[in-house]
C-alpha positions in Angstrom: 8.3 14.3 1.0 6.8 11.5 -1.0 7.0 7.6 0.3 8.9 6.9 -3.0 11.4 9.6 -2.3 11.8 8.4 1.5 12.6 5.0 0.4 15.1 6.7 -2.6 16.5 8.6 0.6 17.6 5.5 2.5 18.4 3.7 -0.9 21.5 5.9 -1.3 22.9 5.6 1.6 23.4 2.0 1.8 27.3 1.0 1.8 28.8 -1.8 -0.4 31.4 -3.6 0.5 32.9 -5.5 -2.3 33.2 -4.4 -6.2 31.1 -7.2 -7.5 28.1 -5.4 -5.7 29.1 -1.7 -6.5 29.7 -2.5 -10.9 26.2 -4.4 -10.1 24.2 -1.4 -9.2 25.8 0.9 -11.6 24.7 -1.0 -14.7 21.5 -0.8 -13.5 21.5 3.0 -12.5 23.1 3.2 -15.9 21.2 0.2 -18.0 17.7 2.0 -16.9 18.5 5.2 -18.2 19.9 3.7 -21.3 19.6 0.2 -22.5 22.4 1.2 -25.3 24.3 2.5 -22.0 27.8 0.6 -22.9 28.4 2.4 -26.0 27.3 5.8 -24.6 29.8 8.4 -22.5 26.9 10.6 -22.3 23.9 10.1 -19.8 20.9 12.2 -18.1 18.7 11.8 -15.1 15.9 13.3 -13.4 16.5 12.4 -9.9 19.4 14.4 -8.0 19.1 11.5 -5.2 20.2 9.1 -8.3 23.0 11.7 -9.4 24.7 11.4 -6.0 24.2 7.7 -5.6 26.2 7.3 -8.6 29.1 9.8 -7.9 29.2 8.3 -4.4 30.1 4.6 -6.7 31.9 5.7 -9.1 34.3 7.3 -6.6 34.9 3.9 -5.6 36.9 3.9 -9.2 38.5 7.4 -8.8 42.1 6.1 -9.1 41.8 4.4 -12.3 44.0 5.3 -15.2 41.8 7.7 -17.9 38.9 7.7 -15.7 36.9 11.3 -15.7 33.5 12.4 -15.8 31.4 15.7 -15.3 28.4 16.5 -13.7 26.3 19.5 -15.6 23.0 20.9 -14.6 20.6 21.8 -16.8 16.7 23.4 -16.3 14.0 23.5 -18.5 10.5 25.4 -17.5 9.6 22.1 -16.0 12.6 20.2 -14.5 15.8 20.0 -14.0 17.9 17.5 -15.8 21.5 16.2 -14.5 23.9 14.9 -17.5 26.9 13.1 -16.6 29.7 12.8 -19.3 32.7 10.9 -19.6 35.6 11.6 -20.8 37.0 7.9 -21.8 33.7 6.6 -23.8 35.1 2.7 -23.0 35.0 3.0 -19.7 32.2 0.5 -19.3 33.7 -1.3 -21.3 37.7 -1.5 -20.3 37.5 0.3 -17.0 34.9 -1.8 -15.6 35.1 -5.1 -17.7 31.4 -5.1 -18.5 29.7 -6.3 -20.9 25.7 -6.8 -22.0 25.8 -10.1 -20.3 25.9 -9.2 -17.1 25.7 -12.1 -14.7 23.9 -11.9 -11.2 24.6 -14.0 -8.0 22.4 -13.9 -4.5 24.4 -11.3 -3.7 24.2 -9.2 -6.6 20.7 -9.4 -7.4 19.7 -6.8 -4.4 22.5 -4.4 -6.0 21.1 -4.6 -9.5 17.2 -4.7 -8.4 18.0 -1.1 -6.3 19.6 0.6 -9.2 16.9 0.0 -11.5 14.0 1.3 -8.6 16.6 4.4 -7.8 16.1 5.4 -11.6 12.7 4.8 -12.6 10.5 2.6 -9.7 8.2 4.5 -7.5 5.8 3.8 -4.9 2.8 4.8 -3.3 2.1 6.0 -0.4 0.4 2.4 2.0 -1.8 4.6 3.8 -3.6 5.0 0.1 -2.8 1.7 -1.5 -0.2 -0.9 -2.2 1.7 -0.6 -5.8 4.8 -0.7 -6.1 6.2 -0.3 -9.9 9.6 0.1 -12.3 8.5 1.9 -15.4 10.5 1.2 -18.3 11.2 3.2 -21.4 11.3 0.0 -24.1 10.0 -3.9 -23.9 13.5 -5.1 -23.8 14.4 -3.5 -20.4 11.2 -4.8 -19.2 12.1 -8.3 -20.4 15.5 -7.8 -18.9 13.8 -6.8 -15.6 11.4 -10.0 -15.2 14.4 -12.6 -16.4 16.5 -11.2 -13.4 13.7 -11.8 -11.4 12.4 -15.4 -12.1 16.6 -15.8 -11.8 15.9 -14.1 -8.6 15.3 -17.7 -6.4 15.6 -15.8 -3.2 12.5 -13.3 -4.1 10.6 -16.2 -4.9 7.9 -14.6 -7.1 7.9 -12.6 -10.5 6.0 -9.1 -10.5 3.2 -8.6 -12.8 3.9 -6.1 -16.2 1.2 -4.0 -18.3 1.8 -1.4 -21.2 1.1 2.2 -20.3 1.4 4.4 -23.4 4.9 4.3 -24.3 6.3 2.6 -21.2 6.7 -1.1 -20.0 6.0 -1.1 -16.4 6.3 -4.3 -13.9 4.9 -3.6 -10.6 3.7 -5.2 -7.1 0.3 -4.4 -5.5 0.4 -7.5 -2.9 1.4 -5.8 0.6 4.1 -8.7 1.0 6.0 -8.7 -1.3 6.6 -4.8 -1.7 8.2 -5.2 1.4 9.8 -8.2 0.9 11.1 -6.5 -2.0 12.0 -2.8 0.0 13.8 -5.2 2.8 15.8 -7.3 -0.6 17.0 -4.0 -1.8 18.1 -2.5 1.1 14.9 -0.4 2.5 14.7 -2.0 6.2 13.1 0.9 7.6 11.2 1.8 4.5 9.9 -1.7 5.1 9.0 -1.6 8.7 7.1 1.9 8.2 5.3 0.4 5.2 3.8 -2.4 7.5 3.4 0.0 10.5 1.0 2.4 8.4 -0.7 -1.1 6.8 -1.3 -2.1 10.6 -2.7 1.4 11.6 -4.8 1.2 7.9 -6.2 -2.3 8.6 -6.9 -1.1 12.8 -9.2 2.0 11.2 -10.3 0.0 8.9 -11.2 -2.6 11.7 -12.9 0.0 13.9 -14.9 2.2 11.1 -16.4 -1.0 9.7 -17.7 -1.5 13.4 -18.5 1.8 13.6 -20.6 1.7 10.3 -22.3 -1.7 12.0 -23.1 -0.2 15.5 -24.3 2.5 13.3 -26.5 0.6 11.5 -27.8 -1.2 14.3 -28.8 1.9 16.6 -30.8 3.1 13.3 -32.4 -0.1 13.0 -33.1 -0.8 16.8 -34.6 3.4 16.6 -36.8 2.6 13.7 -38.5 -0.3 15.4 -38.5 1.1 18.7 -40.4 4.4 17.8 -43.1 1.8 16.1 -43.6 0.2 19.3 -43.2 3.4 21.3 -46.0 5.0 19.1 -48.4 1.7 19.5 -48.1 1.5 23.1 -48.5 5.0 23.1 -51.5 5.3 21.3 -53.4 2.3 23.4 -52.3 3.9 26.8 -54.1 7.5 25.9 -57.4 4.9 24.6 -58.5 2.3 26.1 -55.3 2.0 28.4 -52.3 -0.7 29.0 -54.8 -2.4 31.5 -56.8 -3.6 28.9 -54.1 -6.1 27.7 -53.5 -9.5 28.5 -50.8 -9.2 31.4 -47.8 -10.7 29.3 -48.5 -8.1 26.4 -48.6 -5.6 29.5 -45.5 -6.3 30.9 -43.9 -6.2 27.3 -45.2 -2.9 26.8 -44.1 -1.2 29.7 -40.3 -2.8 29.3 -40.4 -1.2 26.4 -41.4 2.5 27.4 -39.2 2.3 29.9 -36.6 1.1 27.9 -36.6 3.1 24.2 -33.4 2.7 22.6 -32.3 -0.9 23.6 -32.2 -3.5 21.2 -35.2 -6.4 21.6 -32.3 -9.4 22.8 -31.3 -6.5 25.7 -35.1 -6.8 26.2 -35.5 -10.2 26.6 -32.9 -10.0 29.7 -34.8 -7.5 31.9 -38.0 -10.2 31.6 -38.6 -12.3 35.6 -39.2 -14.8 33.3 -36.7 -15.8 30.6 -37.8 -15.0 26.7 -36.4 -15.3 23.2 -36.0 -12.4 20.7 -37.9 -13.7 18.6 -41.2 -14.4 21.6 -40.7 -10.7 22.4 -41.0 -9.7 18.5 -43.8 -11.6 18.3 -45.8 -9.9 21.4 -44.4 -6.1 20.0 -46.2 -7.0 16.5 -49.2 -8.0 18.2 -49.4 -4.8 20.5 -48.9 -3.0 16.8 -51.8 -4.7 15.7 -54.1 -3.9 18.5 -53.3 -0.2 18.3 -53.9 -0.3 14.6 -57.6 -1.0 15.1 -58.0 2.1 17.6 
């Protein structure tokens, strides 16, 4: 199962308690399938997560007077579509009192902001990357999106919006608020599991990146010490480590004995204390003195 579909999964399970907040996300489920939706009795969706999210609100309205709809499947060689018809074509409009003005309070905003992810946001998967996006259909739903949320003071930030082919899409890609945004709507544990794979991603990031330097170090440190290994080496089976001064003696057999540590290591195993840089210095000369052998 997709993240996007996990998050849909614990979207439509969420219980509201007053009216205000159930009309509030209906608009949007139906306002995001159809910006013309109050004039419509006729509606179709993608997502059977969506379908049942709205039967479970609109039973909420069961018991008023001339209040029917059906719920027809359809398939197509790619998809299946779910069309839900009513019979009264004002019910919008008389049933529900609603109108294209529809005003949002802090504690409507959440209601309205889930519907519109439940029919067309999606997200990725955090262990790949962070984006978070609602794809429109038209500019004006897009518009209608980012004035709800700079009304949005509790969010605190507007989501960024681009053009893709037909579509107006706004979407997040900062890690913070995407789950600022999944806890706003309702997605708690959506939200907790997005920051528990982002800790896990940034810990293996943490540990290859020192992988990748210890790496890099141990090839360095072999480069160099097969240099030296070769030079001391080669003036051994000659003329022989006796022939040099006693310091560049000493430095030579440290470093036999010791192949594969790095030169500061070195510098700790000397009865007298040395830099890095003093040791470097003696290897480059004992290079130089097997060079003319």
């Amino acid at each position: 199962m997709s993240f996007s579909r996990e998050v849909k999964k614990e979207l439509i399970l969420i219980d509201l308690k007053s009216q205000e907040q159930i009309i509030s996300e209906l608009v949007a489920l139906f306002v995001f399938s159809d910006i013309n939706f109050i004039k419509k009795s006729v509606f179709s969706f993608e997502n059977q997560d969506v379908i049942h999210r709205i039967e479970i609100l609109l039973n909420c309205f069961k018991n008023k007077k001339n209040f029917e709809y059906l719920i027809e499947e359809t398939e197509t060689k790619s998809k299946t579509n779910y069309v839900i018809r009513f019979k009264n074509t004002n019910f919008f409009e008389k049933i529900l009192n609603i109108n294209t003005n529809l005003q949002l309070n802090e504690f409507t905003y959440p209601d309205f902001f889930r519907g519109a992810f439940l029919v067309c946001g999606s997200i990725l998967n955090p262990s790949n990357e962070y984006h978070l996006e609602i794809n429109t259909v038209c500019k004006e739903l897009c518009n209608l999106l980012i004035e709800k949320f700079k009304k949005c003071s509790v969010l605190g930030y507007c989501p960024s919006n681009i053009k893709r082919r037909k579509n107006h899409v706004i979407y997040l890609k900062e890690s913070e608020k995407i789950t600022d945004f999944l806890t706003f709507i309702g997605a708690q544990q959506s939200a907790i599991k997005f920051i528990q794979t982002k800790i896990l991603k940034e810990i293996r990031n943490n540990i290859n990146r020192s992988t990748n330097f210890e790496t890099a170090n141990l090839s360095k440190i072999t480069i160099s010490s097969s240099k030296h290994i070769k030079a001391i080496q080669k003036i051994k089976d000659t003329i022989g480590l006796d022939s040099l001064p006693e310091y560049l003696k000493e430095t030579a057999i440290l470093r036999l004995n010791n192949p594969y540590i790095s030169l500061k290591e070195l510098a700790n195993l000397y009865k007298s204390p040395i830099s890095k840089s003093g040791i470097n210095h003696r290897l480059k000369k004992i290079v130089l003195i097997s060079s003319y052998l």
